[in-house]
Every structure is written in structure tokens, then in C-alpha cells.
C-alpha positions as CSV (number, residue, x, y, z in Angstrom):
1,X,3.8,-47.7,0.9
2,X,2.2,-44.7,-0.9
3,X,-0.7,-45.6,-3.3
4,X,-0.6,-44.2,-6.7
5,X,-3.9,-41.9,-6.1
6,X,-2.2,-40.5,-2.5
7,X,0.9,-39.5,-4.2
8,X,-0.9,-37.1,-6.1
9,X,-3.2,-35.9,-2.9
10,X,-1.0,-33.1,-2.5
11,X,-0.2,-30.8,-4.9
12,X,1.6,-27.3,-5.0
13,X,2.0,-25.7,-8.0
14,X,2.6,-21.9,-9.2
15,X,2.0,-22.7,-12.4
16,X,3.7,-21.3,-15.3
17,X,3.3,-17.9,-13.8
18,X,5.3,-18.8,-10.8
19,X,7.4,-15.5,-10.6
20,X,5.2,-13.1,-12.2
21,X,4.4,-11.4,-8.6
22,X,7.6,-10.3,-8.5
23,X,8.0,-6.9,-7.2
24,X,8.9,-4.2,-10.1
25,X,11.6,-2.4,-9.3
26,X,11.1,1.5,-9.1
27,X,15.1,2.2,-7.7
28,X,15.6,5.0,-9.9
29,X,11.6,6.2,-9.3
30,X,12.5,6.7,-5.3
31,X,16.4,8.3,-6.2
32,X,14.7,10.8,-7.9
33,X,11.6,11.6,-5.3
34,X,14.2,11.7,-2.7
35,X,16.4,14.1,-3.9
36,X,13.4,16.2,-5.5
37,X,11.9,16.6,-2.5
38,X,14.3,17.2,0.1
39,X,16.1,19.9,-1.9
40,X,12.4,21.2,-2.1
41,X,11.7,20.7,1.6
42,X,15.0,22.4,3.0
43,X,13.9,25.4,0.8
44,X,9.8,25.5,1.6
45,X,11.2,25.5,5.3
46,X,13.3,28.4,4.8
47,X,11.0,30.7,3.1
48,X,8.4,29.8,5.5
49,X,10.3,30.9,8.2
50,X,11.3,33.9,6.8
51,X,7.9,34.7,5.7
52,X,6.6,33.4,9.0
53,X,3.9,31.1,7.2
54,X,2.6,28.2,9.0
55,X,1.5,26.9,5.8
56,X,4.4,26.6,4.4
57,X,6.4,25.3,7.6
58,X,2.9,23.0,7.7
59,X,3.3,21.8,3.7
60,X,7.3,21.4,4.7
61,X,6.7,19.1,7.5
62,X,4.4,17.0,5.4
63,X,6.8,16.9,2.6
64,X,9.8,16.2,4.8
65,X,7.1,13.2,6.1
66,X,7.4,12.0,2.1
67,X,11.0,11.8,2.2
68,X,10.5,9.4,4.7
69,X,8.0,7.9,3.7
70,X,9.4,7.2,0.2
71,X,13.2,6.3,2.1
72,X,10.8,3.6,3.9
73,X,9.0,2.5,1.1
74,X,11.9,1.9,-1.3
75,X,13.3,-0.5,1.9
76,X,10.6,-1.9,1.5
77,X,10.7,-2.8,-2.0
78,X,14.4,-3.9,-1.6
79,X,13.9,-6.3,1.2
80,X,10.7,-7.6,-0.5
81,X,12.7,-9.0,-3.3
82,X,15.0,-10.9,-0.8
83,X,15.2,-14.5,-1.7
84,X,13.4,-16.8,0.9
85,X,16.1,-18.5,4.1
86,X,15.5,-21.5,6.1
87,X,13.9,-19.1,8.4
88,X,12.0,-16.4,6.4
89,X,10.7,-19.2,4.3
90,X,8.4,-16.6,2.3
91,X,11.2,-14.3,2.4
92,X,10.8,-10.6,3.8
93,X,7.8,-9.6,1.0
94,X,5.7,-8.9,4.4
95,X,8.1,-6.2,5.1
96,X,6.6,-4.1,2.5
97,X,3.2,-4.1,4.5
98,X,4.3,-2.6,7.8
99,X,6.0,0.0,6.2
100,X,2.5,1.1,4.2
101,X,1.7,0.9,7.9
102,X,4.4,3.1,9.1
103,X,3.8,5.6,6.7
104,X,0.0,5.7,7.2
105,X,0.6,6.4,11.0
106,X,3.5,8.8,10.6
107,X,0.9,11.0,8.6
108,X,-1.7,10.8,11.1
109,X,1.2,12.0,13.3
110,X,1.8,15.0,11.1
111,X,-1.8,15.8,10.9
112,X,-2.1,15.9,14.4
113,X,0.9,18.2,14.6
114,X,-0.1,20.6,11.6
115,X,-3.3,21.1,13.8
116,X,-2.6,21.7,17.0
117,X,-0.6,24.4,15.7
118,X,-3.0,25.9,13.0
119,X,-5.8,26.3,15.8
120,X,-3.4,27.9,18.1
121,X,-2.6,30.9,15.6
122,X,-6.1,31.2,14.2
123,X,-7.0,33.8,17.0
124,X,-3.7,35.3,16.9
125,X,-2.6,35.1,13.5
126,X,0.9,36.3,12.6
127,X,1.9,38.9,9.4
128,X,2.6,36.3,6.1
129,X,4.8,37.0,2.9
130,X,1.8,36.4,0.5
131,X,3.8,36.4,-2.8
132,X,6.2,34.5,-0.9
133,X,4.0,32.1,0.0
134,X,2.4,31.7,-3.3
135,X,5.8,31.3,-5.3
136,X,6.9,28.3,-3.1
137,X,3.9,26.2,-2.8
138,X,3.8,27.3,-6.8
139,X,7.0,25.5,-7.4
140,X,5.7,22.5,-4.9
141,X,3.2,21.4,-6.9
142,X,5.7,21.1,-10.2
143,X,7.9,19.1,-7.8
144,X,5.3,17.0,-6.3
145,X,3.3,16.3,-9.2
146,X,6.2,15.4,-11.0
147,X,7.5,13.2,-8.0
148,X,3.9,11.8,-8.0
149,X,4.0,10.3,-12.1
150,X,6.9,8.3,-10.9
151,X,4.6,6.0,-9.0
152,X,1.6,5.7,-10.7
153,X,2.2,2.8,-12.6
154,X,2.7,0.9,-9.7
155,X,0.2,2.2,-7.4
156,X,-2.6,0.6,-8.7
157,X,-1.3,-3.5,-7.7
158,X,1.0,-2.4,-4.9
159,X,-0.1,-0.6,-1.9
160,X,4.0,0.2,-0.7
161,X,4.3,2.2,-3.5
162,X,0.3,3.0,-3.6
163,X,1.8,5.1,0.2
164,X,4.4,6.8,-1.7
165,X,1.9,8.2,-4.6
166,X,-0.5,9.4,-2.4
167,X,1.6,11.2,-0.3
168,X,3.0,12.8,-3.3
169,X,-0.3,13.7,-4.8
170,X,-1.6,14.9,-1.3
171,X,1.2,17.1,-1.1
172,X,0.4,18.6,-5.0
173,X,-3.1,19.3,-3.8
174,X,-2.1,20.9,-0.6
175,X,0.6,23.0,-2.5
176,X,-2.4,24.1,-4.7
177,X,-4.1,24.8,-1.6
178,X,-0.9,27.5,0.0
179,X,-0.8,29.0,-2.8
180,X,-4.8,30.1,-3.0
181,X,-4.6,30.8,0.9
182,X,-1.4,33.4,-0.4
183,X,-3.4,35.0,-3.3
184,X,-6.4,35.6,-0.8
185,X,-4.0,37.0,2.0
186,X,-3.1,38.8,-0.4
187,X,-6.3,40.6,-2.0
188,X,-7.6,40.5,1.5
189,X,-5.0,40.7,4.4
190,X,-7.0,38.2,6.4
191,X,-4.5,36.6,7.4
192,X,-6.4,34.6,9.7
193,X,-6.6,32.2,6.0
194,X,-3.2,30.8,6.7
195,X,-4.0,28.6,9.2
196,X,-7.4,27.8,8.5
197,X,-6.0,26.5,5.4
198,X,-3.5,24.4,7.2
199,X,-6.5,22.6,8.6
200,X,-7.7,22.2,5.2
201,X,-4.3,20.4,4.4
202,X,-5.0,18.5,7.8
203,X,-8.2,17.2,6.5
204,X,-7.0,16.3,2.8
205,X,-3.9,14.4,4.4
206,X,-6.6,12.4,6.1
207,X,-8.6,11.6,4.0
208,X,-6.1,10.8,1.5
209,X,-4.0,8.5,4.7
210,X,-7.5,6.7,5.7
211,X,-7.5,3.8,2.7
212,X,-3.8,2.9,3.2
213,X,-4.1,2.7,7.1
214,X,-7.2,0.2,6.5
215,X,-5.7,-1.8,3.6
216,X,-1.8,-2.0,5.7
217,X,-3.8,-3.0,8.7
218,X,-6.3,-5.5,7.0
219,X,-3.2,-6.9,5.0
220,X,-1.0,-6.8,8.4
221,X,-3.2,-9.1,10.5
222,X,-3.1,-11.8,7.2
223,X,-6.9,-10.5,5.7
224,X,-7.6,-11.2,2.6
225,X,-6.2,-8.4,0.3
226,X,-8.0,-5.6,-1.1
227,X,-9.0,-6.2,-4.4
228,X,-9.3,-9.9,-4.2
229,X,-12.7,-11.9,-4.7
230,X,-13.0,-14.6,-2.0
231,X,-16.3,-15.7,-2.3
232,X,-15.8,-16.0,-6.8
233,X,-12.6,-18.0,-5.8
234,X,-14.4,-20.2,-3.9
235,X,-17.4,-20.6,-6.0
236,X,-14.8,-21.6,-8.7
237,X,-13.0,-23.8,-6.2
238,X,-16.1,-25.4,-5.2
239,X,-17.5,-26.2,-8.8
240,X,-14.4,-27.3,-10.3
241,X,-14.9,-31.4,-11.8
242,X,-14.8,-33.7,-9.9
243,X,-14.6,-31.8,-6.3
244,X,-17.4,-32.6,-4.0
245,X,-16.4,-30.0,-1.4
246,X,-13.5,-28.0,-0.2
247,X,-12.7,-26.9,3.4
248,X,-9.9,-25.0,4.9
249,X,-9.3,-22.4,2.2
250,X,-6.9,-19.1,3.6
251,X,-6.0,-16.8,1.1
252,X,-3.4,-14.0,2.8
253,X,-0.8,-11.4,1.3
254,X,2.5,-12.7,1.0
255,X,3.6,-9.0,0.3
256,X,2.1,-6.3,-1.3
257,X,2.4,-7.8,-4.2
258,X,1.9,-11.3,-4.2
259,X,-1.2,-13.4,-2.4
260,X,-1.3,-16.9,-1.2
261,X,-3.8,-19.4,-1.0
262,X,-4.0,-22.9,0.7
263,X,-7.3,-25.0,0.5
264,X,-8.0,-29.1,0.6
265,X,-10.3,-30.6,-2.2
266,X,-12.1,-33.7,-1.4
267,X,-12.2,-35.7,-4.3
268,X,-13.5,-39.2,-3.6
269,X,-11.8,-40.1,-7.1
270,X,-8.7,-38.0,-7.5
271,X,-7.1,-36.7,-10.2
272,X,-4.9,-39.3,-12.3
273,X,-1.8,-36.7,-12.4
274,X,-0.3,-33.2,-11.8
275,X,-1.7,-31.7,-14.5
276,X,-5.3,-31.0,-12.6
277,X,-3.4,-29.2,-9.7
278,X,-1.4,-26.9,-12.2
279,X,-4.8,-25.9,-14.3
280,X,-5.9,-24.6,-11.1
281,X,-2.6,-22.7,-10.4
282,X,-3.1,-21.1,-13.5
283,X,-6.3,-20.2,-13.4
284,X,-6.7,-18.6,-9.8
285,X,-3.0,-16.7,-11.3
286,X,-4.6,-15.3,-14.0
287,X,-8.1,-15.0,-12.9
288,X,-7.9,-13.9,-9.2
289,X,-4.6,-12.7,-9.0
290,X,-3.5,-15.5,-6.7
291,X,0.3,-16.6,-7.5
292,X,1.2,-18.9,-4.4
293,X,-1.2,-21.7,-4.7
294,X,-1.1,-25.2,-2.5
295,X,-3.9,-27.7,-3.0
296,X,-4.3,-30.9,-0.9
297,X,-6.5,-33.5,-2.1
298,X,-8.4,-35.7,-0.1
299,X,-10.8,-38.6,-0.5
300,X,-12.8,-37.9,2.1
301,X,-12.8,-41.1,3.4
302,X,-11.5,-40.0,6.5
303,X,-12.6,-36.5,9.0
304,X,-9.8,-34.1,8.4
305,X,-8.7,-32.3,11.3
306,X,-9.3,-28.8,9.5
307,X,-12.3,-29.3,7.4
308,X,-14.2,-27.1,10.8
309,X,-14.7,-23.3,9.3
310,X,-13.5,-22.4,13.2
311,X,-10.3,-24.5,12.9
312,X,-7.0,-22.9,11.6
């Protein structure tokens, strides 16, 4: 039979903050990016071809790449507010994560493109429309900026829609970039500037891509997420009352969204009821950002199996 003190040994607990990683929902945000920029991107691609600009047909390709990107990233978001099955017990919140992934590598796959063409028409460069050109990109920085302010709310706690922002501000800047590479065409007739600036675009889609690719990766392989303290949670872990050690903490992403954290306590006197284990909850909720808490206490009377740092 159970002792009193065992029954409480394990405790799991969200607190009173149980559901407040819940995913916001920016439906009507990606409805609106959508349609903004593929009516924008079937007309950049037209007036580049007719003014034979590769960096338009280059800032086209990227923003077609956005309506991808932001099709994916609102999937995403819908299937990460699935409720959890007898087999996706945490639900499909991880889905969210490989498509920040997708996205970051489709980019890299655009930048490759964008460049392998620029530097094959830098020593042959074609006639451009300049006013064209400067016109279009013009009107793809209102569209892209505006696209952009959609997501920035949510961009700063949720790498999904994080992708989506940056590809939207990315494309602003290199819109801004067309349309100085049209003004000096323009004034100059090098026209040589049109693809050298589509390696400039190439450059700022990379260096814009590189932080989502290393957060979807580390956050893909079950790292602890970007923005979370491990070593202050388990300083405040280890100096809680009454807790002479801890062993097997994991803290992972459960989505983009919303972090997880297991760990066992060893308490030679453990606490007399449930209240202790929801404290904890709370705090590491409101503290660290941690809303999916389980705590096991133990004794330590007996060698757990995981108390080993190389044991998982």
C-alpha cells in the first residue's frame, strides 16, 4: 500500500497558468499576407519580365518564397492548436518547429538560386526598365512592410511566426534595395548594378534566414529553447526548501510556443501536500517561461536509475 509521503512523490502540475501557452491565433494576419503578396508577386514577375530585370524576377521569387512560407506557417499554427490523441499525446505543437525549419531552408534555396543567376549576367548584363524597376519594388516595400506589422506582435515569443516576419521585413529591405539599384541605372546606365544588387539581396536573405535555421534546428533536435535560462532554472530548482539535490532535469520545446520541463527532487522529508509542487509550477510559469511542468519527488533513500547526468 502507498504511504501517505509516496503519494505525494509525484507531482505534475501547470499551475494556474496551465493554458496560457496557448498559441495566438493570427488567421486573419496570414489571409491578409497571402493575398497581399501574391497579387503583388504575380505583378513584380510581370514587369520584370517585361523590363527584363533580374532584380525584380530575383525580389519576385523571394516574395513568391513568402507566400509559402506564410501558407506553411499558418499550418503550422492551425495544427499546433490540435487537442492532444492517444497518440500525439502533446498534440502536433512540434509541427510548428519543422515548418520554421522548412521555411529557413527553402530561403537558403532561393538564395542559392538568386545567385547563380546574378553572377552569370554580371559580365553580360542585359538593358533594364529603370523607372520600371524603381516603381515596382517602390510599391513592394508598402506591401511588404505592411504585410510585415501583421506579425510583429507575435514574433518576439514564437519563432513560426518570428519566419513569417522576417521574411516579410527581408523582402521590405530588399524592395528598398531594387529600387536604389533602378535610380543608379538610371543616372548611370551601369547596368551591370542590377545584378550585383541581387547579390546584395542574396546576402541580406542570409543573414536575415541564419537565426531561424539555428533556433528551428536547436528546437528540432529537443534543445533547450532560445530565450530560456537553464542554468537560473536550475539554481532555483536546486535552492528551493527543503531539496537537497535534483537530478534528471530536461527542459524541451513542446512547440514554438510552449516549453516543458521534467526533473526529480530528492527531498529526504517531502512535502506534506500538493501545494509545494504547484508553487513551483507557478513560479518556473511566470519566471522562466516554462508552462508544462512534471516534478518527481524522491527520498533519496534509494539510487534512482536517472539521477547519472549521461542517463536519459
Amino acid at each position: 500500500m502507498t504511504s501517505p509521503a509516496r503519494r505525494h512523490a509525484h507531482g505534475h502540475s501547470h499551475g494556474a497558468h496551465g493554458h496560457a501557452h496557448a498559441p495566438d491565433r493570427f488567421d486573419r494576419a496570414f489571409a491578409i499576407g497571402i493575398l497581399l503578396n501574391l497579387g503583388f508577386v504575380a505583378v513584380e514577375a510581370g514587369y520584370g519580365v517585361l523590363a527584363d530585370s533580374l532584380g525584380l524576377l530575383a525580389d519576385a521569387g523571394h516574395n513568391f518564397s513568402d507566400v509559402f512560407s506564410l501558407v506553411l506557417a499558418w499550418g503550422g499554427s492551425v495544427l499546433a492548436r490540435r487537442s492532444p490523441s492517444a497518440r500525439f499525446t502533446y498534440g502536433l505543437g512540434s509541427s510548428s518547429i519543422l515548418v520554421a525549419l522548412i521555411n529557413a531552408i527553402a530561403l537558403l534555396v532561393v538564395v542559392g538560386a538568386i545567385s547563380w543567376e546574378a553572377i552569370g549576367r554580371i559580365a553580360a548584363p542585359p538593358p533594364v526598365a529603370g523607372v520600371t524597376v524603381i516603381w515596382v519594388a517602390a510599391a513592394g516595400i508598402v506591401v511588404n512592410g505592411a504585410s510585415a506589422l501583421l506579425f510583429a506582435r507575435g514574433s518576439r515569443h514564437d519563432i513560426n511566426l518570428k519566419g513569417a516576419f522576417l521574411h516579410l521585413v527581408a523582402d521590405a529591405l530588399v524592395s528598398a534595395g531594387v529600387v536604389v539599384s533602378g535610380i543608379a541605372i538610371v543616372v548611370t546606365g551601369w547596368l551591370w548594378i542590377d545584378p550585383a544588387v541581387s547579390l546584395v539581396i542574396a546576402a541580406v536573405i542570409v543573414w536575415s534566414t541564419w537565426g531561424l535555421l539555428r533556433d528551428a534546428v536547436v528546437m528540432s533536435l529537443a534543445a533547450v529553447p532560445p530565450g530560456i535560462d537553464a542554468a537560473a532554472i536550475r539554481a532555483y530548482l536546486e535552492g528551493l526548501p527543503g531539496v537537497e539535490r535534483i537530478h534528471d532535469l530536461h527542459i524541451w520545446p513542446v512547440s514554438t510556443t510552449a516549453t516543458a520541463l521534467t526533473c526529480h527532487l530528492v527531498m529526504p522529508t517531502p512535502p506534506a501536500d500538493d501545494r509545494f509542487i504547484a508553487g513551483i509550477a507557478a513560479t518556473l510559469h511566470d519566471r522562466f517561461r516554462v508552462g508544462h511542468v512534471t516534478l518527481q519527488v524522491e527520498r533519496g533513500e534509494a539510487p534512482c536509475a536517472l539521477e547519472p547526468d549521461h542517463i536519459v
